[in-house]
C-alpha positions as CSV (number, residue, x, y, z in Angstrom):
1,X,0.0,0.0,0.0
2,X,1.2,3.6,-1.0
3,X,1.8,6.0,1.6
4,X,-1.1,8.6,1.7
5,X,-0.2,12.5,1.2
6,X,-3.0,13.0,4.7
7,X,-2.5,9.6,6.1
8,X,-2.9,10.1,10.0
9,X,-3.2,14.4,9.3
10,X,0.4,14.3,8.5
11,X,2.1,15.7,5.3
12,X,4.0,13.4,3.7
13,X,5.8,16.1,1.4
14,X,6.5,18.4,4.7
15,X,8.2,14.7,6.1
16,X,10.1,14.0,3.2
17,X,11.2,17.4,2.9
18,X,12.3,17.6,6.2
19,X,14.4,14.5,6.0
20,X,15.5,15.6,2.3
21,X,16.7,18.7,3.3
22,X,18.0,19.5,6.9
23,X,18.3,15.5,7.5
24,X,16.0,15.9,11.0
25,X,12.3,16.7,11.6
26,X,10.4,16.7,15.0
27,X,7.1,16.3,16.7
28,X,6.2,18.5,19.9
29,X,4.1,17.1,22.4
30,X,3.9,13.7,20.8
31,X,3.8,12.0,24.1
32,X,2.3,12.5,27.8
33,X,4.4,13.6,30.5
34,X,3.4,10.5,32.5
35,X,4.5,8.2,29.9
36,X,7.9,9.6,29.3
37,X,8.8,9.4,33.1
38,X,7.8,5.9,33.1
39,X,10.1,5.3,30.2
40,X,12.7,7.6,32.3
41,X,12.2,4.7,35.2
42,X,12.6,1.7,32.5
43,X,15.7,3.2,31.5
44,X,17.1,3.7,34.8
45,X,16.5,0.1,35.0
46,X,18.1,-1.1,32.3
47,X,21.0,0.8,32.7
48,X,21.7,-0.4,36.1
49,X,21.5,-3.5,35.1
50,X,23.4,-3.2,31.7
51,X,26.3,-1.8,33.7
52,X,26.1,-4.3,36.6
53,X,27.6,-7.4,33.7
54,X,30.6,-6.9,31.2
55,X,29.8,-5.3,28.0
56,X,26.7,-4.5,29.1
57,X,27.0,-0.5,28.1
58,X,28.7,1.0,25.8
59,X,31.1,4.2,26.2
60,X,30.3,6.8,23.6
61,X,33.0,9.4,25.4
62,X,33.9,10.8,29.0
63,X,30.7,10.1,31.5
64,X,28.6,9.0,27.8
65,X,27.1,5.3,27.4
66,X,25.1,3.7,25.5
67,X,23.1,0.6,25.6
68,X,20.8,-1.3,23.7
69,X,17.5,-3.1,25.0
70,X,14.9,-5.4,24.4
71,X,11.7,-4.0,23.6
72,X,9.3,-6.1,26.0
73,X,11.7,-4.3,28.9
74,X,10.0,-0.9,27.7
75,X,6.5,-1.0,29.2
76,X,5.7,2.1,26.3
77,X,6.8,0.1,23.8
78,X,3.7,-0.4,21.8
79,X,2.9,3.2,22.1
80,X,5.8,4.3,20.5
81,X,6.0,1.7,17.5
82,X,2.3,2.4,16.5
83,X,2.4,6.4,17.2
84,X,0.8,8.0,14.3
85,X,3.5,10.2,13.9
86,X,6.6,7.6,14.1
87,X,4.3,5.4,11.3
88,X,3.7,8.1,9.0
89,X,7.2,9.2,9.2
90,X,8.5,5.5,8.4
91,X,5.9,4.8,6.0
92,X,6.9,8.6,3.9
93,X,10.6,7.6,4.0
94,X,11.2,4.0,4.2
95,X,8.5,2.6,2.2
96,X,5.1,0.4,4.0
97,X,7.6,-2.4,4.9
98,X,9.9,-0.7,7.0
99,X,11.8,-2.4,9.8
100,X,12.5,-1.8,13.5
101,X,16.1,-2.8,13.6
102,X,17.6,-0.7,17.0
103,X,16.1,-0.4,20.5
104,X,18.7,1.7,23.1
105,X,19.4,4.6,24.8
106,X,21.9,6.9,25.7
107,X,23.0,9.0,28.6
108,X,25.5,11.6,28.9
109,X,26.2,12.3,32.6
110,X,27.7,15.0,34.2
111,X,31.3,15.7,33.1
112,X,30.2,14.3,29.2
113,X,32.2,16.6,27.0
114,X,32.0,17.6,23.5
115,X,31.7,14.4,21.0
116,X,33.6,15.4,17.5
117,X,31.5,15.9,14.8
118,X,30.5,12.5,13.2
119,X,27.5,10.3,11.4
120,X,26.6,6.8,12.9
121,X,28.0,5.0,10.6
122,X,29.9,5.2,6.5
123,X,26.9,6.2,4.3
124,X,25.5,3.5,2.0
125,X,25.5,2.9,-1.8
126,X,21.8,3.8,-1.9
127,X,22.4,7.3,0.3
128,X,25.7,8.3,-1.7
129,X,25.0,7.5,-5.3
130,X,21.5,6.6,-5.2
131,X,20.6,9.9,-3.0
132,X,17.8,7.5,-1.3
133,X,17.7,7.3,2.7
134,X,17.1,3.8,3.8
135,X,17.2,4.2,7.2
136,X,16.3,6.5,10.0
137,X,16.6,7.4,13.7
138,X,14.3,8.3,15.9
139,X,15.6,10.3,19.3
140,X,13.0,10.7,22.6
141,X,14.4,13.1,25.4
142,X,13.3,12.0,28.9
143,X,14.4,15.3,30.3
144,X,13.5,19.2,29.4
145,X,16.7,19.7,27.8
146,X,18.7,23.1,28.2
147,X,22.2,24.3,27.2
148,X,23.7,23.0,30.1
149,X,22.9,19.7,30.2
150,X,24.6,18.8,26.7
151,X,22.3,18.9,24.2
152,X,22.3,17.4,20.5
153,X,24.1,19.5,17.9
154,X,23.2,18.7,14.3
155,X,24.8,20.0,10.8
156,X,21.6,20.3,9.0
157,X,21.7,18.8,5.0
158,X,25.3,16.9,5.6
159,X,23.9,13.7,5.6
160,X,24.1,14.1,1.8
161,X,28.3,14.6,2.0
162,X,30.7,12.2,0.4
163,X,33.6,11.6,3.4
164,X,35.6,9.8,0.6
165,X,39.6,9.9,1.0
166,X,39.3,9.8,4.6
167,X,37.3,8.3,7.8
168,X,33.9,7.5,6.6
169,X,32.2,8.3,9.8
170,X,34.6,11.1,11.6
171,X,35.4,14.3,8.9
172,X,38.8,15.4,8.9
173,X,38.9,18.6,11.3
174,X,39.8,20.7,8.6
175,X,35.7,20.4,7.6
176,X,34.6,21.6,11.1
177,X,33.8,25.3,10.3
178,X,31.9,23.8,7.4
179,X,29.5,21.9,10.5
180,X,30.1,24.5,12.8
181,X,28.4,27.6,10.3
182,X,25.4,25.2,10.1
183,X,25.5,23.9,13.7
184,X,22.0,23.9,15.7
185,X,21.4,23.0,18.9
186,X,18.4,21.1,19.6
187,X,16.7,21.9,23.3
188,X,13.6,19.2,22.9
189,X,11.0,19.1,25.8
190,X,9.5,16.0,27.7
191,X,7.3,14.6,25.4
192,X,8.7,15.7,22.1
193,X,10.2,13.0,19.3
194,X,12.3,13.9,16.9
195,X,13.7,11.8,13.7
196,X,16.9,12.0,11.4
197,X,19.1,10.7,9.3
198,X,22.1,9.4,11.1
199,X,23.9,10.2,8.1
200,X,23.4,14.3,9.1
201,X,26.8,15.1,10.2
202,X,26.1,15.8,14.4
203,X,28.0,15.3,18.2
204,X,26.8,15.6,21.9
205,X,27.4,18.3,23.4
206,X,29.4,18.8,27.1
207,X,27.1,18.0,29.7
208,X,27.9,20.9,32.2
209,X,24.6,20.5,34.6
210,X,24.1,18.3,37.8
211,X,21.8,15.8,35.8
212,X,21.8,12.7,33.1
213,X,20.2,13.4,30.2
214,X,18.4,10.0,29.4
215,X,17.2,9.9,25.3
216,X,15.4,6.7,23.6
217,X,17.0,5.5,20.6
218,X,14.8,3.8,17.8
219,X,16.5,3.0,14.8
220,X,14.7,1.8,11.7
221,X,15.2,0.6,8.1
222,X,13.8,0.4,4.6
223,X,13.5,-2.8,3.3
224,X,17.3,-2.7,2.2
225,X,18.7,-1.6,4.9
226,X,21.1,-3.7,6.9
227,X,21.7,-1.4,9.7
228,X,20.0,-5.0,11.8
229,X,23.6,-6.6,11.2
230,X,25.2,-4.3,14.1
231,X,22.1,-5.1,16.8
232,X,20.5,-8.0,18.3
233,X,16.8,-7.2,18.5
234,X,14.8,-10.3,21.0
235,X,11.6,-10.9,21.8
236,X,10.3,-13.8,24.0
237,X,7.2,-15.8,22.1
238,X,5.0,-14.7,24.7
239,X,5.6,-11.2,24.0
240,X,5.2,-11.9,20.3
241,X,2.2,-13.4,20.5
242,X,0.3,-10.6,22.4
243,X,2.2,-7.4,20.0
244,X,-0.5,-6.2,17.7
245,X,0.1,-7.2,14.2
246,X,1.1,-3.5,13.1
247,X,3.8,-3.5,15.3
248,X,4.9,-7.7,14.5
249,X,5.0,-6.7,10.8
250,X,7.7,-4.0,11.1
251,X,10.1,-5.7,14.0
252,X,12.7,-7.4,12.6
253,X,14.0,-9.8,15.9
254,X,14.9,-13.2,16.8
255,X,12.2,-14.7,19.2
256,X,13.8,-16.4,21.8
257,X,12.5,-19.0,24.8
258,X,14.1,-16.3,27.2
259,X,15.6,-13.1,26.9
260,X,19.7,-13.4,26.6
261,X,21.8,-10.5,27.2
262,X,22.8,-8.2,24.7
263,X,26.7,-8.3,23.8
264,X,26.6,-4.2,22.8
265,X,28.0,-4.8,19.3
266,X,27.8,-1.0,18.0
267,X,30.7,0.5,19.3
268,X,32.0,3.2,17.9
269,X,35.7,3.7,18.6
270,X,36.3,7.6,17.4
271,X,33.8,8.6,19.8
272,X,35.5,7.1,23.3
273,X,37.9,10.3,23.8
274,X,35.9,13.1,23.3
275,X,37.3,16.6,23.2
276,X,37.7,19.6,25.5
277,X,36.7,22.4,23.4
């Protein structure tokens, strides 16, 4: 089925244009107070639990981790897979068989500093030559974020940018002013989602405040996609049975007697340092 130019009140132009152009769109208020802070609590969880066990979390820089997570251990789960917004979003970009591929979170604590400016990982064949996004990321703040407590910087319309002759995922610092003329700082609110291309050139910013700031992770692909290759999405059969069918048809996942832990398999070496300025 074709995606629908008012499906669910949203524009699918305005989406695709979005994504096209500055490589991140958002949604304000998609999602109640109440629910985020018991996604806050399910992540406070997890991450105790990911960092009590070896390779449990991930560093992504000074006081910056990141871990990923099985869906059933989010009790909003559901909600978020089958929000009108995230669907129509997919659906616009991706094409109607879209996969869930990434469950996670990060948190940059106190004392994070400045990531360098980087994409998630070496664009594909079908982004650099056949100037086609095939995947997407969507990003849910569990905190009111400000400019002290480190937030998101983004490069808008890099994720089109050909890194060729050097690191295919770090720029040489001799493109930084290039990022840093674009550079906007995004200051989301509890409740907002936003989604991008995590081929837009971006960093974390230094975390200067007494608090965490906690953000959901949901990473998704088109059909050919293969961004599932670095994650290890599970889901017990009782859980599978009782997920509505929208939501079974777009999560690609192994389904598993019991849940095993997750080995974190998407490190990303550049960003362990981080950088003082």
């Amino acid at each position: 089925m074709q995606a629908s130019n008012e499906s669910a009140g949203y524009d699918v132009g305005a989406i695709m244009g979005g994504l096209y152009g500055d490589g991140i769109i958002a949604c304000k208020g998609a999602f109640s107070a109440g629910w985020v802070a018991q996604l806050k609590e399910d992540i406070e969880t997890l991450f105790a639990e990911a960092r009590a066990r070896p390779n449990g979390a991930l560093e992504r820089g000074p006081c910056r981790y990141y871990v990923e997570v099985h869906p059933e251990r989010l009790r909003g789960f559901v909600e978020l897979a089958t929000h009108p917004w995230v669907v129509a979003v997919c659906r616009a970009v991706l094409g109607p068989d879209y996969k869930i591929v990434e469950v996670g979170f990060d948190i940059p604590f106190p004392g994070a500093m400045h990531q360098p400016w980087h994409r998630d990982f070496p664009s594909p064949p079908e982004t650099l030559v056949g100037r086609r996004l095939n995947s997407l990321a969507f990003n849910l703040t569990t905190v009111d974020v400000t400019e002290e407590i480190g937030p998101f910087e983004i490069a808008p319309g890099t994720q089109w940018d050909d890194l060729a002759g050097g690191d295919l995922m770090f720029p040489d610092k001799s493109r930084y002013p290039r990022y840093e003329s674009r550079a906007q700082r995004k200051l989301p609110q509890v409740g907002d989602i936003s989604a991008r291309s995590a081929l837009t050139i971006h960093r974390g910013t230094a975390n200067r405040s007494q608090q965490s700031r906690p953000v959901l992770v949901l990473g998704v692909d088109a059909p050919d996609g293969r961004n599932a290759d670095k994650h290890d999405l599970q889901v017990t059969q009782a859980y599978w049975d009782a997920l509505p069918a929208e939501v079974r048809d777009h999560l690609r996942c192994r389904i598993v007697p019991a849940l095993e832990h997750i080995e974190q398999a998407h490190a990303i070496e550049g960003l362990k340092m981080g950088l003082t300025v």
